[in-house]
N, C-alpha and C positions, 0 to 999 in steps of 0.2 A: 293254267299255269302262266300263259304269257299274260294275263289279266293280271296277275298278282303279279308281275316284275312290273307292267307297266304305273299299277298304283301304286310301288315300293316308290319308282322313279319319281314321280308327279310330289310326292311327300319329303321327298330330301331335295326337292327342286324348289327350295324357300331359304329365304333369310327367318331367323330366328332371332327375334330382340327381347331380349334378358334386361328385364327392370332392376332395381338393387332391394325392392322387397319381392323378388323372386318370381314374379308373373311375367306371361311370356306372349309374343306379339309374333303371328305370321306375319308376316311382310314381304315386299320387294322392296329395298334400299336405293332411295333415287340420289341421295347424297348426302355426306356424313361432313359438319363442318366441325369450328372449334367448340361452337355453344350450343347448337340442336342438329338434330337428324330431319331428313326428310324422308316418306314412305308411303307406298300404297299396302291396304289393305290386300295379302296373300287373295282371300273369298273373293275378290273386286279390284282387279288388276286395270281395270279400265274406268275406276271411280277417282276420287279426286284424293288430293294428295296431302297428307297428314306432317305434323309436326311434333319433336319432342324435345326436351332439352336434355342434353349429354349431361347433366348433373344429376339424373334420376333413371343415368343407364350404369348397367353394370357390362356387358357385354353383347355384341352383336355375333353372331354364329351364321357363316354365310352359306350359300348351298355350295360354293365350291369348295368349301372344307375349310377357309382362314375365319380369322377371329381375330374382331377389334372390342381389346377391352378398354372401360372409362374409369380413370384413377383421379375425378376429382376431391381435392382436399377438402378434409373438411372443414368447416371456417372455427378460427381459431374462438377459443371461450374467453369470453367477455373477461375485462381485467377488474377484480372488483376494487376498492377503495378502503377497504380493512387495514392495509399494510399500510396504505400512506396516513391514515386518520393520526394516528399517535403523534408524526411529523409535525401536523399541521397543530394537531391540540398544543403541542410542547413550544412551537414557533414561538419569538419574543413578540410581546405585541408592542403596539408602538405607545399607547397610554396604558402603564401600570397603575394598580391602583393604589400601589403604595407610591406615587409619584403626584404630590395633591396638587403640584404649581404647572406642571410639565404642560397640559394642555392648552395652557394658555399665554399668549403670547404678551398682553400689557395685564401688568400688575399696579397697584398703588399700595404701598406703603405708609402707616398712619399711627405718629406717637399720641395715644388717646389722651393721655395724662403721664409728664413725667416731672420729677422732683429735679434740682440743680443746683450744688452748693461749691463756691469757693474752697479754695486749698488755704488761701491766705484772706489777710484784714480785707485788699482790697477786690476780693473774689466778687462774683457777680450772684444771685443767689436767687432761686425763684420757682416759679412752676411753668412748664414750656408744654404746646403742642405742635406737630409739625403734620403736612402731608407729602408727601414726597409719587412722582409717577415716572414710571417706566418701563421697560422693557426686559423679557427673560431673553437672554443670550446663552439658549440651550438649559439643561438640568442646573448647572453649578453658579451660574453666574447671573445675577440682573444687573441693569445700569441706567439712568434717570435725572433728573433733577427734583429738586423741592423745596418747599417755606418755612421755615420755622418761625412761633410765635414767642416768645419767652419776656415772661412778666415777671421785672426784676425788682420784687421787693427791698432790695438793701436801697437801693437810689433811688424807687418811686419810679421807674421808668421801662419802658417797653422796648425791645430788641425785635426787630425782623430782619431774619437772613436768610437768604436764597442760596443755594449749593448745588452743585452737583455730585452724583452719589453714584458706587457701586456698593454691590453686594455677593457675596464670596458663601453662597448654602453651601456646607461646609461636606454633607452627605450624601449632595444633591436633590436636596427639596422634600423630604420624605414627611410622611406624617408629621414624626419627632424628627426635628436637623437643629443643630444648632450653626451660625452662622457669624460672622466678622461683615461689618457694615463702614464704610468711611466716606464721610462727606466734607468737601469743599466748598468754600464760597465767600460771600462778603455779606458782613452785615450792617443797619442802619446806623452803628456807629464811628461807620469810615472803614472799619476796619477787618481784616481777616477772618472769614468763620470758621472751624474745625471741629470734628468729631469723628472721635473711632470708639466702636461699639464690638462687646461680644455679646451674642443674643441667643434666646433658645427660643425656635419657632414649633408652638405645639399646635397642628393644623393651619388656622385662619390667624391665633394668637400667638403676639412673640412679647416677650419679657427680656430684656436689655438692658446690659451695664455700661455707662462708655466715661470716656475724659476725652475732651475739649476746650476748648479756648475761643473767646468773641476776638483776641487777640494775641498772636503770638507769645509776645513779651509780657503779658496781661492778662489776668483773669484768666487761671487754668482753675478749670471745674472738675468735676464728678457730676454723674448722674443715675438717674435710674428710671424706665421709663419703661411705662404697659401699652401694648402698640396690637395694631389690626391689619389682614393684611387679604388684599379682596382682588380677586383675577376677573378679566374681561375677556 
């Protein structure tokens, strides 16, 4: 009988370490930190001394009767990317493609062939081509300089006028935009060059109506002019 109290005693004279898939560890607890435990094997109290991480315990049951349980959290579940994709699909981008001029910073503008007739007897009358280079100043606006060549049949003579020009895309540069064009300058006959233009730019091609004058007081025109228009 005193055999059997004394093996009762020897059995409840352990620590008990309770894993969290439910397997269990005699031991003696040499010390319990924030992140592992320290322990000898219960069988091998005089063997060398074991370690475990308090993440993969559930609880310690000691032989004086207390209990240390481990409440670590679990780590949070990964946040997936489904919710934001639609965000990011819908985001503005910054080259549209209905935006043909947008990503380019110098343009040249270029009347391939245009017609030019006087309003009156002493109108100037002929066939003109120009090139004209510059700059996009955002979606709506370009601005530049350029030449013009204009071979003036009524008097047998040749006009060259240098200008300075903007341009006003009127929808901001889209496939189809149509656009207001107005150039300043001076031409080889001393005098004042002018032109204002309403145009319809379909991609690379623009088609153009305008009236100007080689000179104020002098020779006011019409024209009409088939033009190209090429980004860098």
């Amino acid at each position: 009988m005193l055999g059997l109290l004394l093996f009762g005693t020897t059995l409840t004279a352990q620590d008990v370490i309770v894993r969290k898939d439910g397997t269990t560890i005699l031991a003696k607890v040499e010390k319990v930190g924030e992140s592992s435990i320290e322990y000898r094997r219960w069988d091998n109290l005089e063997g060398p001394t074991y370690s475990l991480p308090t993440s993969g315990l559930q609880a310690i049951n000691y032989q004086n009767g207390t209990r240390d349980t481990f409440n670590t959290p679990a780590p949070a579940p990964a946040q997936t990317t489904t919710a934001t994709t639609p965000a990011v699909a819908s985001a503005p981008q910054s080259h549209d493609s209905n935006w043909y001029r947008d990503e380019k910073w110098f343009v040249t503008n270029q009347d391939l062939v245009g017609f030019r007739f006087g309003i009156d007897d002493e109108g100037l009358m002929g066939n003109f081509t120009s090139i004209l280079v510059g700059w996009n100043l955002g979606r709506f606006f370009s601005a530049g300089f350029g030449l013009e060549y204009f071979n003036d049949v009524y008097y047998d003579n040749a006009v060259l006028s240098l200008y300075g020009d903007i341009c006003w895309y009127m929808l901001g540069k889209r496939v189809v935009t149509p656009f207001f064009d107005l150039r300043l300058g001076f031409s080889s006959l001393d005098s004042p060059y002018f032109r204002e233009a309403l145009g319809l730019a379909i991609k690379n091609v623009t088609l153009s109506v305008g009236f100007g004058a080689v000179d104020f007081e002098k020779n006011p025109m019409f024209d009409v002019s088939l033009g190209w228009h090429i980004s860098f």
